[in-house]
Each structure stands twice: as C-alpha cells, then as structure tokens.
C-alpha positions, -999 to 999 in steps of 0.1 A, spaced: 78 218 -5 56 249 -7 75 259 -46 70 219 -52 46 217 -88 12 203 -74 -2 174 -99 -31 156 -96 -28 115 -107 -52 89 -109 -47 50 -105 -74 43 -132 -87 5 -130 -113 -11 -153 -137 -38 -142 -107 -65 -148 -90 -50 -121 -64 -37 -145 -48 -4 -144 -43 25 -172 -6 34 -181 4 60 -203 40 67 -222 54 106 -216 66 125 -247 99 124 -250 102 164 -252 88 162 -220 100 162 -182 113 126 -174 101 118 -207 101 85 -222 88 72 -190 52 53 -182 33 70 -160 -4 72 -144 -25 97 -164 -28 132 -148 -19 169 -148 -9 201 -133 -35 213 -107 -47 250 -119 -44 278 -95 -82 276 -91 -91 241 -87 -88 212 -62 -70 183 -69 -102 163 -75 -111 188 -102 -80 186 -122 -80 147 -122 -113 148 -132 -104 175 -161 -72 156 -174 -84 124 -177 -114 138 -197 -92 158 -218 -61 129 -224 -90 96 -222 -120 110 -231 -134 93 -197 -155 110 -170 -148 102 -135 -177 92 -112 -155 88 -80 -120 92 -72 -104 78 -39 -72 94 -20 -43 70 -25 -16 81 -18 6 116 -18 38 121 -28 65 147 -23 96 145 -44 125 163 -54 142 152 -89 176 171 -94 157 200 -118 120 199 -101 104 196 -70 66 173 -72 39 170 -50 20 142 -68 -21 141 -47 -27 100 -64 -62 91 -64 -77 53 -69 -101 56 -98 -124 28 -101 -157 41 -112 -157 61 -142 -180 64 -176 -167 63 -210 -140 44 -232 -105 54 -222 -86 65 -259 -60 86 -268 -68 126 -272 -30 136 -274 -17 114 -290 5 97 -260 6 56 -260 -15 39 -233 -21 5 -224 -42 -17 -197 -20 -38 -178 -21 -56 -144 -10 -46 -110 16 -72 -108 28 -63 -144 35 -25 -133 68 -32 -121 78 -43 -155 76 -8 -168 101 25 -159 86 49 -144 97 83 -133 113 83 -94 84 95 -79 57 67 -90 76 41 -70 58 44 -44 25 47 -64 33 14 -80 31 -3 -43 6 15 -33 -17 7 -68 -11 -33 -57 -16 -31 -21 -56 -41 -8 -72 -13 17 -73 -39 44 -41 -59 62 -54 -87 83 -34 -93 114 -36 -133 123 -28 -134 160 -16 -166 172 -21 -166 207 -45 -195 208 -29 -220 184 -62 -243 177 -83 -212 163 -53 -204 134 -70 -220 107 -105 -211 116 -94 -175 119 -79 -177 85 -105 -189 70 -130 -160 84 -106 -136 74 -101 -151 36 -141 -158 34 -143 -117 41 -124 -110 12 -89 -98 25 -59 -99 1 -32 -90 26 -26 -111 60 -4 -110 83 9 -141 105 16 -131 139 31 -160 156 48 -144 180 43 -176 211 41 -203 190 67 -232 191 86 -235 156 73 -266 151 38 -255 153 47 -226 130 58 -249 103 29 -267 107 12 -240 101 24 -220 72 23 -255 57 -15 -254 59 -22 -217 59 2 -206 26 -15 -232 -3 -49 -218 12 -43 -179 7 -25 -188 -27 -58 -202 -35 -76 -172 -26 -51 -149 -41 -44 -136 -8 -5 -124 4 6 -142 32 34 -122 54 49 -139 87 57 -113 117 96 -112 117 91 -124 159 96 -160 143 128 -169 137 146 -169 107 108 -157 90 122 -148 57 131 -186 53 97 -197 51 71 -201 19 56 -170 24 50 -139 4 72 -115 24 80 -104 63 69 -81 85 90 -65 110 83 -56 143 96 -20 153 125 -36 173 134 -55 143 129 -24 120 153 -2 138 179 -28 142 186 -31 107 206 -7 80 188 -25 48 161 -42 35 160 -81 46 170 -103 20 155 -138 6 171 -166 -1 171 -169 -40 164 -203 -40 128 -214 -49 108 -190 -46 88 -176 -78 67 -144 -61 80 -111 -55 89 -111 -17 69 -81 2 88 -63 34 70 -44 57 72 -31 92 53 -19 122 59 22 131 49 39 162 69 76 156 80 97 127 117 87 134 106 47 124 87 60 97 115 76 78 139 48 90 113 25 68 115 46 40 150 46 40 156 8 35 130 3 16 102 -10 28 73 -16 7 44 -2 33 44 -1 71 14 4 98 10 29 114 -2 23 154 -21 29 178 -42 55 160 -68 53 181 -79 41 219 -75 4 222 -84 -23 249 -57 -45 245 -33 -14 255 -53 12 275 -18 27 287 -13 36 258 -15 72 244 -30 72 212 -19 90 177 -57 102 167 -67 112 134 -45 146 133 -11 131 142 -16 100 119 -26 128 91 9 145 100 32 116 101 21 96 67 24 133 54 61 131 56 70 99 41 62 82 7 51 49 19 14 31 16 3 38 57 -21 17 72 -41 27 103 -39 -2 133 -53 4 164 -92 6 169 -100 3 136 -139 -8 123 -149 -10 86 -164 29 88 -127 39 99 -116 28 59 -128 61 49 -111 78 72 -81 65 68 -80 72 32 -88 110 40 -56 109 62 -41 98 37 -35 65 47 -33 31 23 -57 15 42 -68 0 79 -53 -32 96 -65 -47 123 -74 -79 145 -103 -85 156 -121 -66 130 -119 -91 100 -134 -114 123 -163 -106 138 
C-alpha cells in the first residue's frame, strides 16, 4: 500500500488503566465513528512525531513515551490506510477537547461496545491484550498448580493451558482448580485446542495448534450456554500462509514461532528478528514472539512489531 494515507494513532491509557476514545465529525471520513485519537503523518515527520503533535493539538496532552502496538494496513472501498498504533501510557497534562470532538475514558473490556471504523478492529484486540502470554506446559502433571501460581505471582494476564498428555480426567481436575484462581487474579485462561472438545470447558477461550488452525474454514464456536465472558480464539503460526489463514477466520491474536534458536527444538530453523518483522507486517493480528524469548526480548518484539512475547520457561524462572 505505498499510495495507502499514513496516520499515526495512539492507545492512550490513564493510571486507571482506562483508555481515551474520541467521536469523528460526521463531515468527516467514516464519520460518526469512535476512534483512538491521532492524525495524518506530515511529509516531514515520523510517526512518533505526529502522534505526539495530534494529541497535543486535539488533548492538550504531551506524550512522555509512546510504545509500537500494532500496524495496520487497510483498504475501505474509497481509501486505502496504514494506521502505525502506539500504546500511550505515560503522558503529562489533562486530556480536554481542542476541536471540539466528544471523548470519553472507558475500559478495555467496554471498547467493544462502541463502532468503530473497519480498520480499528484489530486495534481494539490488540489495546486489551497483556505484552506477555504464558504457556502452562503440562508435561509433569504435579508441578500444574505450582507453575500457575509462579506465573500469576509474576503478574501475567494471559495464560495458556497446554495439556497436550494429560488424561481428561486430570484435565478436568485441573481447570477446576486453575480457572477460579486466574479469575481471581484477573488473568485469561485459554486451554490448547490438543484437549478434546477444549471449547467445552470453563475457560476464557482456545488456542489452536497449527494443525487445528488449518483444518478449519471458521472461527470455533462456544456453546451459548453459561458462559458470561467474551470467548478469546487464538492459534499457533509457523509461516505467512497460517498467518493469513488466521486472519481470515478470525482469530483474535496468534503466536508467532520459533523466532529464535531454541533447545527444546534445535532442528529447527529459526524465523530471527527480520522474518518475524516481515510476516506480522502483512497481517492485522496482535503477533506474539515464542521461541527463546527472555524479558529483554519484549522490546524487541514490540519494534517488530509484535503484540508481545510468549514463552515457557521464561515466566518461571
């Protein structure tokens, strides 16, 4: 999309972890819409620059740091986008109106209640998703809740439940222990789709292993029953072709692996830096890193435009 208009938004969040929305004029393109706060990016400037410029000239706010989210490429039926989204939590100033357009502080899991212009979807995931996606492996069944607990003590939000060996029985055991815990740690709880029937259980969501991913034509459904949270899908990728099979159905965020070397799989030839740069480039979808990942490789990973790192052993040492 080199003709594509290149804007520069920013995911702004106060101190209560609540996020700034703004309502488009309705004179303007996709008016009448919410959006994130933002603006064209001048001929002259980066995309750090214009954030910083349009959010001190619509909120009167001066930003202190700004973190890459997420990018977006987009084509409505009258205008092609390239949205650069930045994560804006440290900034100086009261946010108020300079142009007159409505804005409001709402949270994370309210943004969904709002219409938003095509392209934000994916901003909207990616503005509720944590940087970090704990992978729970379940090989040695008696270290489960220990594991869990190390991982929720370091403050992770997202975990998956990789029980890929486990008897079902044990797995129901399990979930029944592990699920009331993350609730009470505000954490998301996703089950590996190598269980059976996964999307049956009291979880948050699914996550799908590449086999599963490219064996399905649409999004895995929920049974409607009880179940009073939103229902996350998500899915591991290896190649550019699973990545824009995930985007396809409609997956909320996938991972992204190996990225780099790792000791578990020394055969296998690893993405690097470069190639994981390339492949989230193409796609709209929160990416997150897996595959020797440390703390340090967050920033990275951000720079490469990822959503974040996930990772095994890291969340527990």
């Amino acid at each position: 999309m080199t003709d594509s208009l290149q804007v520069a938004v920013g995911v702004v969040k106060n101190a209560e972890g609540q996020i700034l929305i703004s309502l488009r004029d309705e004179s303007l393109h996709q008016g009448g819409l919410w959006e994130f706060p933002g603006g064209k990016i001048e001929s002259e400037e980066t995309a750090e620059q214009a954030l910083a410029r349009e959010l001190k000239e619509e909120l009167a706010i001066t930003v202190m740091s700004a973190t890459p989210l997420i990018n977006i490429n987009h084509q409505y039926s009258d205008l092609a986008v390239q949205l650069h989204v930045f994560l804006v939590e440290r900034f100086s100033g009261t946010a108020k109106s300079c142009e007159g357009q409505p804005f409001k502080w709402v949270s994370p899991s309210e943004l969904a209640d709002y219409a938003f212009p095509a392209a934000n979807r994916p901003i909207i995931t990616a503005a509720r998703l944590p940087s970090s996606y704990a992978i729970l492996d379940g090989a040695d069944e008696s270290l489960l809740l220990v594991n869990l607990r190390k991982i929720l003590d370091r403050g992770v939000k997202l975990i998956q439940a990789r029980l890929k060996t486990l008897p079902a029985d044990a797995v129901k055991k399990f979930i029944e222990q592990a699920y009331p815990l993350c609730r009470r740690q505000g954490a998301l709880l996703l089950l590996n789709s190598s269980v059976e029937n996964a999307q049956n259980f009291a979880v948050d969501g699914i996550h799908l292993t590449s086999r599963d991913l490219m064996s399905v034509n649409k999004r895995p459904e929920f049974p409607r029953e009880t179940f009073e949270q939103v229902h996350w899908v998500a899915a591991s990728c290896h190649n550019l072709h699973e990545l824009q099979h995930a985007q396809k159905i409609g997956m909320d965020f996938v991972v992204l692996a190996p990225v780099l070397a790792t000791k578990t799989h020394p055969e296998t030839e690893p993405l690097g830096w470069e190639q994981f740069a390339k492949l989230v480039s193409q796609v709209n979808l929160p990416v997150y890193a897996l595959g020797g990942m440390s703390e340090a490789s967050l920033i990275v990973a951000r720079r490469a435009g990822g959503q974040g790192i996930a990772a095994i052993r890291t969340f527990l040492e």
